[in-house]
C-alpha positions in Angstrom: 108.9 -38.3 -50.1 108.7 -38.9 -46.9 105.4 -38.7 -44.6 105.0 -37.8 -40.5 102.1 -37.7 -38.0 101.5 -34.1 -36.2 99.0 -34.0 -33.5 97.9 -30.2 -32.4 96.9 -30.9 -28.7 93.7 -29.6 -27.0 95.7 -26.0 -25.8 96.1 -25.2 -30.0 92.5 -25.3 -29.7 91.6 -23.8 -27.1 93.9 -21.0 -27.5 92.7 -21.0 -30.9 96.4 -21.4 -32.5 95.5 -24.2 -35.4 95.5 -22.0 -38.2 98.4 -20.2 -37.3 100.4 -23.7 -36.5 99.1 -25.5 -39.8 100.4 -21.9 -41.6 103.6 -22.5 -40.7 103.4 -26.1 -41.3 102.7 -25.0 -45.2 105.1 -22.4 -45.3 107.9 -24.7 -44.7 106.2 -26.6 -47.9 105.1 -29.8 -46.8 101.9 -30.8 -47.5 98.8 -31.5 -45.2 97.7 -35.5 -47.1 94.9 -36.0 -44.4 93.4 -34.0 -41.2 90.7 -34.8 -38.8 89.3 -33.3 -35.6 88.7 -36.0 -32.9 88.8 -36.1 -29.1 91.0 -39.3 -27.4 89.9 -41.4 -24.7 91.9 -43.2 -22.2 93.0 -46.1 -24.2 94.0 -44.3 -27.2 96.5 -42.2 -24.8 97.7 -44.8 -23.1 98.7 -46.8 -26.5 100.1 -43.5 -27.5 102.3 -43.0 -24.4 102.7 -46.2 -23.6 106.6 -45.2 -22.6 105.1 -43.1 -20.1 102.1 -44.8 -18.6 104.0 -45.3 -15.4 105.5 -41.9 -15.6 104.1 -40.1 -12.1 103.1 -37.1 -14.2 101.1 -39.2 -16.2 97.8 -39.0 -15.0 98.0 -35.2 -15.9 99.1 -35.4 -19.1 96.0 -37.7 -19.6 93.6 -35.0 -18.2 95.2 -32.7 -20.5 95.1 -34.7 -23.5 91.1 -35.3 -22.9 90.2 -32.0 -22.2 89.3 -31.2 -25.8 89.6 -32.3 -29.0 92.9 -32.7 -30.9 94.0 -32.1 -34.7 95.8 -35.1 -36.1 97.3 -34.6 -39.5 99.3 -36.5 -41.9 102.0 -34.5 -43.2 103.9 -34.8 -46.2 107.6 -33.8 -47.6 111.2 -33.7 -47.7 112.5 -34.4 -44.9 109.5 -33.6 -42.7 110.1 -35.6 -39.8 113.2 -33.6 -39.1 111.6 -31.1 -40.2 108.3 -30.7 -38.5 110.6 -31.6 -35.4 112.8 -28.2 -36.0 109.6 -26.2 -36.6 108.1 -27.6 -33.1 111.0 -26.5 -31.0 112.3 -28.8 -27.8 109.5 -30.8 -25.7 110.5 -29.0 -22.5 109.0 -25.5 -23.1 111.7 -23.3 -21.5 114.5 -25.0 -23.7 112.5 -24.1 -27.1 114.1 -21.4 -28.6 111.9 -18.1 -29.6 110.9 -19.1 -33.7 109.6 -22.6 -33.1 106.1 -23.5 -32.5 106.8 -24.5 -28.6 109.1 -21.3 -28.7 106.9 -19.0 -29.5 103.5 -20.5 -27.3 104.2 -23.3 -25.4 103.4 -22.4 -22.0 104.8 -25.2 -20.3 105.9 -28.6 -20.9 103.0 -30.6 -20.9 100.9 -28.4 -22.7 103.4 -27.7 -26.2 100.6 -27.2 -28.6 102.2 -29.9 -30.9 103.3 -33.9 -31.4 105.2 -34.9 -34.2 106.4 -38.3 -34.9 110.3 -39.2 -34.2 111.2 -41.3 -36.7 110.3 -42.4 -39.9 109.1 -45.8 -38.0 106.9 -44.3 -35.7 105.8 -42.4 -38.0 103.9 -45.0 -39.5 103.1 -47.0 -36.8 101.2 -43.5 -35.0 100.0 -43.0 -38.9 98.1 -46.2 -38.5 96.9 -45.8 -34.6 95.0 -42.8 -35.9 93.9 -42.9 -39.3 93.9 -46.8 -40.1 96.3 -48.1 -43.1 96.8 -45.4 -45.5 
């Protein structure tokens, strides 16, 4: 069984899509282990992107990802990295096709609604940043 970390970003929110994302999350059959609401400073985010600190659109994507709370989420299943990463669709918004998450919602690339974890390993290591050893 494997596990991922999903992180619904401050637009799910405010375009009050959680419910609907976290639906199709469960009807692909994985299992929500663990879920909190919290909001991320500036040194959370910039441990989090730290392969894009010095990224020139970086200092938006921060504003973004402070402007309201997030949903972090450990998710369970078969597969689920891979998984959750075919249910989110591509990171660049006009690539995702019509069915996934950023498909369907996404309204441009920074704001995609979703994270999900890569790999297995970063996984766990994003697992840890926000919910402490589990």
């Amino acid at each position: 069984m494997e596990r991922t970390y999903v992180m619904l970003k401050p637009d799910a929110y405010e375009r009050r899509l959680i419910g609907e994302i976290i639906s199709r999350i469960e009807r692909k059959n994985f299992k929500i282990t663990d879920i909190k609401m919290l909001n991320l400073n500036k040194a959370m985010l910039a441990k989090h992107y730290a392969h894009l600190v010095n990224k020139p659109f970086y200092s938006a994507l921060e504003k973004f990802m402070m402007s309201g709370p997030v949903v972090a989420m450990i998710v369970e299943g078969e597969n689920v990295v891979q998984g959750i990463r075919n249910l989110m669709g591509a990171t660049k918004w006009l690539e995702a096709i019509q069915g996934t998450i950023r498909g369907d919602y996404a309204n441009n690339t920074t704001e995609n609604l979703i994270h999900g974890s890569d790999s297995i390993e970063n996984a766990e290591i994003e697992i840890e940043r926000f919910f402490g050893s589990k």
